[in-house]
C-alpha positions as CSV (number, residue, x, y, z in Angstrom):
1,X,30.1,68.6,81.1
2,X,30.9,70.0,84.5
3,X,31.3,73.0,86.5
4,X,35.1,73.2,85.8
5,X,35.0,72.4,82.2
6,X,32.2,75.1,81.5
7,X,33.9,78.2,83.3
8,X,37.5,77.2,81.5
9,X,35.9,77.5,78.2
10,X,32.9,80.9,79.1
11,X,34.6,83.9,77.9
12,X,33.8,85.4,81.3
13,X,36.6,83.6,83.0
14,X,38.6,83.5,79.9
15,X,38.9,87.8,81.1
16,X,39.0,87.2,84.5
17,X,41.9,84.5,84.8
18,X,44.0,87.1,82.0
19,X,43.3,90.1,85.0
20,X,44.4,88.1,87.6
21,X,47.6,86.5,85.9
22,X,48.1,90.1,85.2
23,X,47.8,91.6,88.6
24,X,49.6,88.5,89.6
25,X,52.3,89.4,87.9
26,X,52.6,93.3,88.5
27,X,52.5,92.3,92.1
28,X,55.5,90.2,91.4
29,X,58.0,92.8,89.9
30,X,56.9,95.3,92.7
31,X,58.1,92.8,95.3
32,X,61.7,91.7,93.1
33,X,62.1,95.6,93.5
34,X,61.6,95.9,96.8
35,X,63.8,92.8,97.6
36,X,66.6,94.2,95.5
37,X,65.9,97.4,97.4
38,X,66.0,96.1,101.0
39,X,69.2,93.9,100.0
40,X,71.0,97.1,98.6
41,X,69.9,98.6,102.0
42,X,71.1,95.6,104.1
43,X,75.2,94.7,102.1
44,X,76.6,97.9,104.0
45,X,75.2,96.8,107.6
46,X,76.4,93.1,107.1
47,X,79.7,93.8,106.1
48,X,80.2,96.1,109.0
49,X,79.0,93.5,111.1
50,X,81.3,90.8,109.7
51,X,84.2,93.2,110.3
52,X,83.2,93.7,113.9
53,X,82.9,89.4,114.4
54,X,86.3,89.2,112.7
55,X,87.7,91.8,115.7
56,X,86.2,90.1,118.4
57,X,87.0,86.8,117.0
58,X,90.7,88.0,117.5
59,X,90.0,89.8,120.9
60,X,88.7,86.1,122.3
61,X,91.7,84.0,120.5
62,X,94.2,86.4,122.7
63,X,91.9,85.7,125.9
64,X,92.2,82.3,125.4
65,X,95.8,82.1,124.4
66,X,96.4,84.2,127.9
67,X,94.1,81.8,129.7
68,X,95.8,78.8,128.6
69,X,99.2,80.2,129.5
70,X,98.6,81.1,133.5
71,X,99.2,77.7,135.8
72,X,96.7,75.9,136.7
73,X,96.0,75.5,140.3
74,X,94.6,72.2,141.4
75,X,91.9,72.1,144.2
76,X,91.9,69.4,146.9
77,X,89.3,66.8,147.0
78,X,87.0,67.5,149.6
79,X,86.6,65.5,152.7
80,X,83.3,63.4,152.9
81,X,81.8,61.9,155.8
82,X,81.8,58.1,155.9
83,X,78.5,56.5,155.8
84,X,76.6,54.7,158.2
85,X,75.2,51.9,158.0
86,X,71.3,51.2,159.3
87,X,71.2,48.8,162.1
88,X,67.8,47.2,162.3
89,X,67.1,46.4,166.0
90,X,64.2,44.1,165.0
91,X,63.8,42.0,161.9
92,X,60.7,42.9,159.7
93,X,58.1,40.4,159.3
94,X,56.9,39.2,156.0
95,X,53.9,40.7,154.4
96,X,50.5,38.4,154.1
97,X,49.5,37.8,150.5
98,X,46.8,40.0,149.1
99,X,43.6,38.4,148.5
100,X,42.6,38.9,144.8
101,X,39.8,40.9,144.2
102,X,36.5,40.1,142.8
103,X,35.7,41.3,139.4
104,X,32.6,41.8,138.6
105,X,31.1,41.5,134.8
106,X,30.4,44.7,133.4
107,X,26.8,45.6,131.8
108,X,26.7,46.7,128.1
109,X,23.9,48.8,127.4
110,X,23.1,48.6,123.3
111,X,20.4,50.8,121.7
112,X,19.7,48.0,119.3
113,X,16.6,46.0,120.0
């Protein structure tokens, strides 16, 4: 029989896993409270807030609606320089080929012998 098996069926766990499932379960309800409590807290502030979006929401559409209204005034295309071109007074040479390089083999050290 192992470890697990013999502390599910001692009496001495038996107690201890009923106290904790209690506590566990105290700790619970305190923390539902306080949830309903901080949510009870929070419904006033959020539905002050959504009345103050729904305002500015309405402030912005009239901004907008102004906006789109004025003329709009076309600017001019700026003037750019035309480019010049690079003469080359000489022609370039081509470059030499690289000579490859010589590998060399590398050494394995191995601890086996």
């Amino acid at each position: 029989m192992g470890k697990k098996a013999r502390k599910l069926r001692s009496p001495k766990y038996r107690a201890k896993a009923s106290a904790l499932r209690e506590a566990v379960a105290n700790l619970r309800g305190q923390v539902l409270e306080t949830v309903e409590e901080v949510v009870q807290d929070i419904k006033p502030k959020v539905n002050a807030l959504k009345e103050i979006a729904a305002t500015v929401k309405e402030t912005v559409e009239e901004v907008v609606e102004t906006v789109t209204e004025a003329p709009v005034v076309e600017l001019k295309p700026k003037k750019t320089k035309a480019k010049t071109t690079r003469k080359s007074t000489t022609p370039r040479k081509p470059r030499a080929p690289r000579k490859p390089r010589a590998s060399t083999a590398k050494k394995t050290t191995t601890t086996k012998e």
